[in-house]
C-alpha positions as CSV (number, residue, x, y, z in Angstrom):
1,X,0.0,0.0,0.0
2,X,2.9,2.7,0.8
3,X,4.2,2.2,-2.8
4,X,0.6,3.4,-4.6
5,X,0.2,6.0,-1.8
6,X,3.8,7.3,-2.3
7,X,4.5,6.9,-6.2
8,X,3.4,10.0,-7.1
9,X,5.8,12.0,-4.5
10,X,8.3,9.2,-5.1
11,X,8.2,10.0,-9.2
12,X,7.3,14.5,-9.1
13,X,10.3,15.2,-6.1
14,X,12.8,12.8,-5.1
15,X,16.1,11.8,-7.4
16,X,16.6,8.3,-8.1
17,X,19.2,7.8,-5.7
18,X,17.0,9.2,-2.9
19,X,14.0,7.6,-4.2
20,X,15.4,4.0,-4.5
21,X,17.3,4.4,-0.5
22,X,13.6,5.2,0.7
23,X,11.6,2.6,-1.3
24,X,14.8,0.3,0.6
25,X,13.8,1.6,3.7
26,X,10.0,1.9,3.8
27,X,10.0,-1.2,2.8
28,X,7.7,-0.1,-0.7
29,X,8.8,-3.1,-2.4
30,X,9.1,-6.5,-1.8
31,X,12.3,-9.3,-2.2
32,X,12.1,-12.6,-2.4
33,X,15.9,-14.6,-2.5
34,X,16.9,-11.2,-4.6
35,X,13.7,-11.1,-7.3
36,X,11.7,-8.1,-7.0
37,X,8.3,-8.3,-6.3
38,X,6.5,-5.4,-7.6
39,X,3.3,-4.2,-9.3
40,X,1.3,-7.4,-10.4
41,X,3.8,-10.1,-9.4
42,X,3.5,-8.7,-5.9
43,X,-0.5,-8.8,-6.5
44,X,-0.6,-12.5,-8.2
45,X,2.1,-13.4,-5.0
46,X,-0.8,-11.9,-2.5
47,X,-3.4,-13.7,-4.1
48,X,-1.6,-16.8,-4.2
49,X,-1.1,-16.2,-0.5
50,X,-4.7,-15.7,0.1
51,X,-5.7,-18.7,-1.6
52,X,-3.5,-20.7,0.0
53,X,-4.2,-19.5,3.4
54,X,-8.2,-19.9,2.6
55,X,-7.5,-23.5,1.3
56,X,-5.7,-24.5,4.9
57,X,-8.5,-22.8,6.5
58,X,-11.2,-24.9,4.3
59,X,-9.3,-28.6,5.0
60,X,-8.4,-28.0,9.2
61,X,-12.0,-27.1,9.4
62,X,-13.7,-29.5,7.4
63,X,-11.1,-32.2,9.6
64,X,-12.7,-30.6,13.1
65,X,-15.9,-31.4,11.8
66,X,-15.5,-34.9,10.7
67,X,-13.8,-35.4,13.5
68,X,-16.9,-34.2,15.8
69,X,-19.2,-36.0,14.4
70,X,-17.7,-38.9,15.5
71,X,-17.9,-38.5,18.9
């Protein structure tokens, strides 16, 4: 979210050298074992997230409820 909020201040008033230290330091965009994650990678990679995370969510409760009904 910082990097939509700040792009436009990033791209009208900062140099590239200032503007690249900060979008290090904020934390704007996101590394993974060196590969940038930005713009729609970092979207599909927070999708992907969220799906997984709804698919755990799914199966652990699906296995409680199996498992109370046999009690």
């Amino acid at each position: 979210m910082r990097g939509l909020f700040l792009q436009a201040t990033f791209d009208a008033h900062l140099s590239s050298a200032v503007r690249n230290h900060l979008q290090t330091y904020l934390g704007v965009h996101f590394a993974i074992h060196g590969y940038d994650l930005s713009g729609i990678r970092l979207a599909i990679t927070m999708v992907g997230m969220i799906g997984v995370a709804v698919i755990l969510v799914v199966v652990s409760s699906y296995i409680i409820d199996k498992r109370d009904l046999r009690r």
